[in-house]
DOSETI-50547 format. One line per 4 residues: number of its first residue (from 1); for each residue x, y, z of N, C-alpha, C. Coordinates in steps of 0.1 Angstrom, whole numbers. Atoms other than C-alpha are relative to their C-alpha. Example, Ala and Ser with C-alpha at 12.3 -4.5 7.8 and 13.67 -1.06 7.14 Angstrom:
1> 9:-12:0:123:-45:78:9:12:0 | -9:-11:0:137:-11:71:-8:11:8
This chain:
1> 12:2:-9:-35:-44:307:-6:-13:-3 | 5:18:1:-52:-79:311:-14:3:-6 | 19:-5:6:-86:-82:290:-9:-2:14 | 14:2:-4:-105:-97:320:-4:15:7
5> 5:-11:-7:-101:-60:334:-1:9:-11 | 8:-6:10:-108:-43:300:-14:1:4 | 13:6:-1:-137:-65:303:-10:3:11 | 6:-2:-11:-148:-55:335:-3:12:2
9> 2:-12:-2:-142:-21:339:-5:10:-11 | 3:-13:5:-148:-6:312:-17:4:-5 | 13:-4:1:-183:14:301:-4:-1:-11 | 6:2:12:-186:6:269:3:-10:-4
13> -2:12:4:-186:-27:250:16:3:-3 | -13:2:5:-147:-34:239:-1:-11:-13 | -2:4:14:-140:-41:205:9:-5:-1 | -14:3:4:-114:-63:195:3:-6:-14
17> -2:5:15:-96:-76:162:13:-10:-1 | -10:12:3:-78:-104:152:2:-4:-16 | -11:-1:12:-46:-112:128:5:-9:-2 | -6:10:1:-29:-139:116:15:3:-9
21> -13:0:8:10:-136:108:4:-5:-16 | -1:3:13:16:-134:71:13:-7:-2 | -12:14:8:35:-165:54:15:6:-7 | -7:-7:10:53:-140:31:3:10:11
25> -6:-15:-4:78:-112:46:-1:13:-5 | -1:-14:7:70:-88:21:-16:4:7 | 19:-4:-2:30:-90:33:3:8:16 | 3:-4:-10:38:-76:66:-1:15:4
29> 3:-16:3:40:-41:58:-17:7:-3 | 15:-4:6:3:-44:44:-8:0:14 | 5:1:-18:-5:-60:76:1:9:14 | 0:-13:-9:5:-30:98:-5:12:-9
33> 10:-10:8:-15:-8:74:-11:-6:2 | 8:-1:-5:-41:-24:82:-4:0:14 | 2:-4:-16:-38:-24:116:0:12:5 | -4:-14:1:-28:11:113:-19:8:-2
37> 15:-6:4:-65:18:98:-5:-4:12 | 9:5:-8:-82:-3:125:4:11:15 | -2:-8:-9:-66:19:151:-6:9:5 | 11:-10:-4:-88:48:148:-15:-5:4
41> 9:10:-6:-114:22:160:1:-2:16 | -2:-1:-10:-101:26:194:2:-18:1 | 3:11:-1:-98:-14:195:8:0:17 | -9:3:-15:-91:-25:233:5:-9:-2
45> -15:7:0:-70:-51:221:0:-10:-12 | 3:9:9:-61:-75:194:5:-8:4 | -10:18:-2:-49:-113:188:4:-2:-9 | -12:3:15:-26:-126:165:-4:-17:3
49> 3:6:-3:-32:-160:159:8:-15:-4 | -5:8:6:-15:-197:151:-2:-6:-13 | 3:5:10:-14:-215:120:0:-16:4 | 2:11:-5:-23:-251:121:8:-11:5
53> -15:6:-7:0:-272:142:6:10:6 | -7:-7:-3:13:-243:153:16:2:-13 | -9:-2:10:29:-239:121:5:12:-5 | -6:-18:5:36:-198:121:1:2:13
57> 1:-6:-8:41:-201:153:13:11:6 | -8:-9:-4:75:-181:156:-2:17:-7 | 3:-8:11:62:-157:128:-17:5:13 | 8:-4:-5:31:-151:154:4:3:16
61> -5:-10:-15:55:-142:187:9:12:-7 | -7:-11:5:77:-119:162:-9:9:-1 | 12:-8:1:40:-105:155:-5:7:10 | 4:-2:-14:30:-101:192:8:9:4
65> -11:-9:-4:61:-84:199:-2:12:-2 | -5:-8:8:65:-59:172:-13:8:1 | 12:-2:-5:21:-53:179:5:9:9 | -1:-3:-15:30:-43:214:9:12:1
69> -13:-18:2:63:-20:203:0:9:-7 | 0:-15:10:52:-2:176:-19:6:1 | 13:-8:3:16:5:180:-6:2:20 | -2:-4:-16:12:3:225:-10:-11:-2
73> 16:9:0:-22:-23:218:2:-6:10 | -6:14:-12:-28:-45:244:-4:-12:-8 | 0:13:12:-21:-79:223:-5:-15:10 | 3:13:-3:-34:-113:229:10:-12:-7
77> -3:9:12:-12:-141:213:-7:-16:9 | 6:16:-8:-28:-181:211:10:-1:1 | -8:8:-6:-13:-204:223:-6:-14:-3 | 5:14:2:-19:-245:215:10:-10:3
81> -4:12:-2:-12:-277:225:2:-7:-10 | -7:9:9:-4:-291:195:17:5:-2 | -14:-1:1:31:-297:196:12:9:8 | -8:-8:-10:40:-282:225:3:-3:11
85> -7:0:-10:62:-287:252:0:8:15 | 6:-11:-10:61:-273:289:14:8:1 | -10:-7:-5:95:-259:289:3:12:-14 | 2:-10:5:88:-242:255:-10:12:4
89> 10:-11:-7:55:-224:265:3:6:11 | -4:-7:-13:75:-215:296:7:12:-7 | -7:-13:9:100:-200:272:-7:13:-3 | 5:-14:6:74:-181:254:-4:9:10
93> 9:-6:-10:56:-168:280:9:8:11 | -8:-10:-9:89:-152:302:3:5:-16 | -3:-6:12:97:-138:265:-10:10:4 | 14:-6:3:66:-124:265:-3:11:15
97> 3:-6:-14:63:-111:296:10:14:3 | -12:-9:0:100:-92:293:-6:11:-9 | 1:-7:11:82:-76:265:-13:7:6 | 11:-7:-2:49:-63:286:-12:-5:-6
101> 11:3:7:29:-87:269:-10:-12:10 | 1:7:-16:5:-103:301:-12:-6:-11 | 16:6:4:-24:-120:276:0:-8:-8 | -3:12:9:-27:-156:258:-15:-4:3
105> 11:10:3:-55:-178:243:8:-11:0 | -1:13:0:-53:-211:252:-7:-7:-8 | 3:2:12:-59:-231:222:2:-18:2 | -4:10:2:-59:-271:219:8:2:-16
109> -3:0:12:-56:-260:179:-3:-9:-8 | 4:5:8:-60:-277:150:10:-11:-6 | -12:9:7:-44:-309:134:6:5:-13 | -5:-2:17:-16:-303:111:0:-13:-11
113> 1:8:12:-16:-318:78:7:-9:1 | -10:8:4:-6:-354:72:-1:-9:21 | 0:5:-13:-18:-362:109:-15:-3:7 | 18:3:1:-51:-378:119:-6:-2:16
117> 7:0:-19:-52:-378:159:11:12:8 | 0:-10:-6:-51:-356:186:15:-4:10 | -8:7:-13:-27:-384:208:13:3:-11 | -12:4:10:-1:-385:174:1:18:0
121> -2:-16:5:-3:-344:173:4:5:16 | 3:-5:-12:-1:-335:208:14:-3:12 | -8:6:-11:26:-338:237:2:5:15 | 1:0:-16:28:-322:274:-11:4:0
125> 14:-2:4:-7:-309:264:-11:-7:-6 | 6:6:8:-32:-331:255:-19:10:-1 | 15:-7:3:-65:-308:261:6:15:6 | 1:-19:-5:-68:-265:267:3:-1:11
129> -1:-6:-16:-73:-269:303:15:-6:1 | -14:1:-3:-37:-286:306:5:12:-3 | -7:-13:3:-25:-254:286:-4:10:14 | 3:-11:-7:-44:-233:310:4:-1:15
133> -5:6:-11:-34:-251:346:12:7:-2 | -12:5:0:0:-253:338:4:19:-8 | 1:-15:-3:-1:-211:328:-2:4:12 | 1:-7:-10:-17:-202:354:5:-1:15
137> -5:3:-13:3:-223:378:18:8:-2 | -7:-8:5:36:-209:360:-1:16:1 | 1:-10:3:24:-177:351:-11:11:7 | 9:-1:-5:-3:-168:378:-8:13:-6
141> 6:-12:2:-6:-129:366:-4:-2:-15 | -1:0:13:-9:-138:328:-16:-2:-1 | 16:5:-1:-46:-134:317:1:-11:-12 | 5:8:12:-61:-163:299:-15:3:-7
145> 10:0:9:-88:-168:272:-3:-14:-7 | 9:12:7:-107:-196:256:-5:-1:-3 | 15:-2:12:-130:-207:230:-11:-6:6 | 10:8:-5:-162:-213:233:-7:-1:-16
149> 2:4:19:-186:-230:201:-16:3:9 | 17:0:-2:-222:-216:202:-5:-6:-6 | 9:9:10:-231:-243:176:8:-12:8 | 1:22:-6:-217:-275:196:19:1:-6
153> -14:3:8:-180:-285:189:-1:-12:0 | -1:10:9:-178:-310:165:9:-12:12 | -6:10:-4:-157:-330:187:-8:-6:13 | 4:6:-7:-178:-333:215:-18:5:1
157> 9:7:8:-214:-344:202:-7:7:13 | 8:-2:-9:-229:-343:235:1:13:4 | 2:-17:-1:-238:-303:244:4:2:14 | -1:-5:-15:-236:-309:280:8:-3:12
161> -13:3:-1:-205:-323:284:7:8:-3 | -10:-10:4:-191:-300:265:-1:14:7 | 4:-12:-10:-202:-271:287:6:-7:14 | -6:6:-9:-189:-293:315:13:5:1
165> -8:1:7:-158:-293:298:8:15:3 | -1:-14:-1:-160:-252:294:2:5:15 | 1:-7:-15:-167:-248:332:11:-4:7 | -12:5:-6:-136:-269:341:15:7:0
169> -9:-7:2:-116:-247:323:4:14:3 | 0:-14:-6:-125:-216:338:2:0:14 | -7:2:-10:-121:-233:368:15:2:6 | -17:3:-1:-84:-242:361:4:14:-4
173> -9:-15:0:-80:-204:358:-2:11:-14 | 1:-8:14:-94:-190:322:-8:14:6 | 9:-20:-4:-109:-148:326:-9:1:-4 | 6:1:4:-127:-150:299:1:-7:-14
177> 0:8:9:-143:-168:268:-4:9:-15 | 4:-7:16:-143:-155:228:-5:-16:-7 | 4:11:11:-162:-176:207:1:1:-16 | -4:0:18:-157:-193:170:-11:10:-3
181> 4:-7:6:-172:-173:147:-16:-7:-8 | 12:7:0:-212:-177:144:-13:9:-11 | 4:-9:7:-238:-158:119:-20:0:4 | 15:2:-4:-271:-163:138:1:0:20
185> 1:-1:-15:-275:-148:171:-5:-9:10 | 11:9:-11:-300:-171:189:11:-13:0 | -7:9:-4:-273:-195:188:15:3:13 | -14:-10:-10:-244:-166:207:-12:-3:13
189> 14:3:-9:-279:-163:233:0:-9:5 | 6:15:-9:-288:-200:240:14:-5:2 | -10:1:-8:-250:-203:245:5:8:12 | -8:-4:-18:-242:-180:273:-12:-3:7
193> 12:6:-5:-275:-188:285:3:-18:5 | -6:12:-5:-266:-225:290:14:1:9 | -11:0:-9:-230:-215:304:-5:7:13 | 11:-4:-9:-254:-195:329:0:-14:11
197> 3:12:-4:-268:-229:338:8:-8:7 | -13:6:-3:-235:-244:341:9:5:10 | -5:-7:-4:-222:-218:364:13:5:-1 | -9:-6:9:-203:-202:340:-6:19:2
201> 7:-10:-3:-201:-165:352:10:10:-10 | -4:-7:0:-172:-153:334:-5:8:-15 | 6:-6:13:-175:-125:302:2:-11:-12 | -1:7:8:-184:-143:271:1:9:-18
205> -2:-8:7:-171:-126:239:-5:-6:-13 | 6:7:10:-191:-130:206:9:3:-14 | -14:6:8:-167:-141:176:-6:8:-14 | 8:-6:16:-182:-118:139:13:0:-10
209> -9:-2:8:-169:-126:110:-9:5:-12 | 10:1:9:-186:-111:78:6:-9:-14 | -2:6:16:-186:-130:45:0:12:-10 | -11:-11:12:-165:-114:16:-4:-3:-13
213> 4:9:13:-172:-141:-14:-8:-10:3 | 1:15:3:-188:-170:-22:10:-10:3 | -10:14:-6:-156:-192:-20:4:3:11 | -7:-2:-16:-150:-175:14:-10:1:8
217> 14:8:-17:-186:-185:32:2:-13:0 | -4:12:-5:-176:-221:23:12:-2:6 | -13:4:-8:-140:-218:36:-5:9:14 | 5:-6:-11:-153:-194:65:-8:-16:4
221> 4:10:-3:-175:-225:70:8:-14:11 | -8:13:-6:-146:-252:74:9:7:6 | -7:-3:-13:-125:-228:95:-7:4:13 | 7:1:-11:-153:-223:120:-6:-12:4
225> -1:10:-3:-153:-259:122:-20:-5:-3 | 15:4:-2:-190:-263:107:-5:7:3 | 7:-6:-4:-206:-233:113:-12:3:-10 | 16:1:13:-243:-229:99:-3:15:-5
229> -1:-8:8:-250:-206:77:-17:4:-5 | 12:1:3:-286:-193:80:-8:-1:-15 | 7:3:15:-310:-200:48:2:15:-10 | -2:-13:3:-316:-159:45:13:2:-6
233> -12:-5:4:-279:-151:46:6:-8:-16 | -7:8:5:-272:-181:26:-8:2:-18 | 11:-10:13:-301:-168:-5:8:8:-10 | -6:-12:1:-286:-135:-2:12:-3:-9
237> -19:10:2:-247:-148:-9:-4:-8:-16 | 2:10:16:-259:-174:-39:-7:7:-8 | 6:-11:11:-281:-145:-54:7:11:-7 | -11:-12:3:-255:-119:-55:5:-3:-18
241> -12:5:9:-239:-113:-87:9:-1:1 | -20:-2:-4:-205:-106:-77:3:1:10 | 0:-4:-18:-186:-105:-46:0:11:5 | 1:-6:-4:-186:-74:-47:-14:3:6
245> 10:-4:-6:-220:-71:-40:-5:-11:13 | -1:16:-12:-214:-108:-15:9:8:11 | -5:-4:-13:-193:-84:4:-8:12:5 | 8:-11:-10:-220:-58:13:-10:-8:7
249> 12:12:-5:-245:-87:19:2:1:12 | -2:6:-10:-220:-95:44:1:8:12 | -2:-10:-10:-211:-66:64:-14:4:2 | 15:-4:-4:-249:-54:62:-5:-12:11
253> 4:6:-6:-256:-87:76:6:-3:16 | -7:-2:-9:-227:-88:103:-9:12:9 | 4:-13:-9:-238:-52:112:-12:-5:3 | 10:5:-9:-272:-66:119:1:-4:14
257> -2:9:-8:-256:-89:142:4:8:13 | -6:-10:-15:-236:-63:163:-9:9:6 | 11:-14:-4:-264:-36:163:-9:-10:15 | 6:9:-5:-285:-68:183:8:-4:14
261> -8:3:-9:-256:-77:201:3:8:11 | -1:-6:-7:-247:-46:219:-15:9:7 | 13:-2:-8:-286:-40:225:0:-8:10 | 3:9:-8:-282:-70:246:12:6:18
265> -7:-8:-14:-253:-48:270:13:-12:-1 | -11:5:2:-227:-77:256:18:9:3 | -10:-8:-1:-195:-67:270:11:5:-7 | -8:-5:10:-174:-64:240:-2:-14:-16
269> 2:9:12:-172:-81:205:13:-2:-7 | -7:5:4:-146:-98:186:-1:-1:-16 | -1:1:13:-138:-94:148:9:-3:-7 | -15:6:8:-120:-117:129:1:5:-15
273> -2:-12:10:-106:-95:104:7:-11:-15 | -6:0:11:-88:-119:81:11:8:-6 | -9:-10:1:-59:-92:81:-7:13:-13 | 2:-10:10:-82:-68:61:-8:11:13
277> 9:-13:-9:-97:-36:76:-15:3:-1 | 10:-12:6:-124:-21:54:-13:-9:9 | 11:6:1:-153:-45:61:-6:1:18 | 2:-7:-11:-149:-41:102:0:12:5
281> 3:-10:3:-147:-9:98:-13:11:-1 | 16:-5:7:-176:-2:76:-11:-6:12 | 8:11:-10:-194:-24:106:-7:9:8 | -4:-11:-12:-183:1:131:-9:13:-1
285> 5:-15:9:-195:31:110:-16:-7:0 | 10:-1:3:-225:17:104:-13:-2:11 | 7:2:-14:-239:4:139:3:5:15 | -8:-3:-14:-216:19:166:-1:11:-3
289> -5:-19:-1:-218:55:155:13:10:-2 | -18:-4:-2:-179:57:149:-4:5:-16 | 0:-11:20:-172:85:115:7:-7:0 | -9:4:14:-156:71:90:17:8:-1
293> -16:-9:-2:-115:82:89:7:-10:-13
C-alpha cells in the first residue's frame, strides 16, 4: 500500500518505525526481534535506511525485501543520490517492485568519508528533486517521500529558499514529507506552518527520536545534522546519574512530544528506533493508550 494513502485514509494517526541494516550478519536476527516486538504496535509502515554514501546500501534492499516477505509491513526503503546512477536506481526499483515493494525516500544523503563536496560525491543525481523527477517519471505508481528540517538545513542558511526548494520537490512528484528528528515542538509547528505559506499542502510527518545516553544526545545531535537540544531537556540529561535514568528522561520527554503532537490531529508520527524497541514502545504505552505486550 503506498503511505500517501495510509496517510490519507486512514482515522487514526499512523505510526511508523525506522531501521538501519546491521553491519554484522550475526546482528540481523536481533534486528527482526525487534521488529517482531514493534509489531504488536500495529505500525503502518517502516523504513530501512542507507548508510553514508550509500554505504549498506545492498545490505538495506536485502533488508527491504526480507521486511516485506517475512513480516507483510508495508516498507519504505531510501534511496540517495550519492553515488548513484540512473540505470542503477532503475535497477533497484523494478527489483523492488517484483517484490511488491511500491515506497522509497528520496534522499540526497550524506557525504561519505574521505570526501568533501557534494559535486566529487554525486553523479546522475546532484539534488533530491532529480532523484524524485526521474522516479516518478520512471516509476509513476511508486510513492515518494522526503525530508524536511524543522530547524533550517544547515546547507541552505536562508529559510526561505529552502522551503522553496521543499515546494519544488513536491512539485516534481513527492506524497509526502518525514522530518529529521527534532525535540522541541514549536519548531515541528512553525515548520508546517511556513510550508502552509509556501503552498505546501502535502502530509507532513514529525521525525521522534528519544535520547538513550549522554554520548547518544551528542551523537543524536550530529546525525540530525545540528539539531537543538532545548535547555530543560538538556538540564535533565547532564543531571541524571546514569543512563539509565537518561533513558527515562528521554522517553518521558519524547512522550511529551507525541501526547502534544497527536492533540494537534497530526496525521501520523515517525520513530527513529535506532533498531531498538523498548523505548518506542514504552512511548506508545504511555501516551497512545496501547497495553503493554
Amino acid at each position: 500500500m503506498l503511505v500517501k494513502d495510509i496517510l490519507t485514509s486512514a482515522t487514526s494517526p499512523a505510526f511508523s518505525f525506522e531501521f538501519f541494516p546491521p553491519k554484522k550478519d550475526q546482528d540481523w536476527d536481533a534486528l527482526f526481534q525487534t521488529i517482531s516486538q514493534l509489531i504488536p504496535c500495529n505500525p503502518s509502515y517502516v523504513s530501512v535506511t542507507y548508510g553514508a554514501g550509500g554505504s549498506t546500501r545492498e545490505r538495506t534492499h536485502d533488508l527491504v525485501i526480507r521486511i516485506q516477505k517475512e513480516t507483510g509491513l508495508t516498507v519504505v526503503s531510501h534511496l540517495t543520490c550519492i553515488g548513484s546512477e540512473k540505470q542503477e536506481i532503475h535497477d533497484i526499483l523494478s527489483t523492488y517492485q517484483e517484490h511488491g515493494i511500491d515506497n522509497v525516500l528520496a534522499l540526497r544523503g550524506d557525504l561519505p568519508k574521505g570526501m568533501s563536496s557534494y559535486a566529487e560525491a554525486t553523479r546522475d543525481f546532484e539534488h533530491a528533486i532529480d532523484l524524485v523527477r526521474f522516479i516518478r517519471k520512471e516509476f509513476p505508481s511508486m510513492g515518494i517521500g522526503v525530508a524536511g528540517f524543522p530547524e533550517g538545513h544547515p546547507q541552505t542558511p536562508n529559510r526561505m529558499t529552502e522551503l522553496n526548494y521543499l515546494r519544488e520537490k513536491v512539485d516534481a512528484g513527492a506524497d509526502y514529507i518525514v522530518t529529521q528528528l527534532f525535540f522541541d515542538n514549536r519548531d515541528y509547528f512553525d515548520f508546517v506552518e511556513r510550508c502552509e505559506l509556501e503552498g505546501i499542502t502535502i502530509p507532513i510527518i514529525p521525525g521522534i527520536m528519544p535520547v538513550g545516553t549522554k554520548k547518544g544526545l551528542v551523537r543524536m545531535s550530529e546525525l540530525a545534522l545540528g539539531a537543538r537540544v532545548p535547555a530543560p531537556l538538556l538540564r535533565k540529561v547532564m543531571e541524571a546519574p546514569d543512563d539509565k535514568a537518561v533513558a527515562e528522561i528521554g522517553i518521558e520527554w519524547a512522550a511529551g512530544q507525541v501526547e502534544e503532537l497527536l492533540a494537534a490531529d497530526i496525521k501520523g508520527i515517525h520513530f527513529y528506533t535506532l533498531n531498538h524497541a523498548e523505548a518506542a514502545r514504552e512511548i506508545l504505552v504511555r501516551r497512545c493508550g496501547m497495553a503493554a505486550s
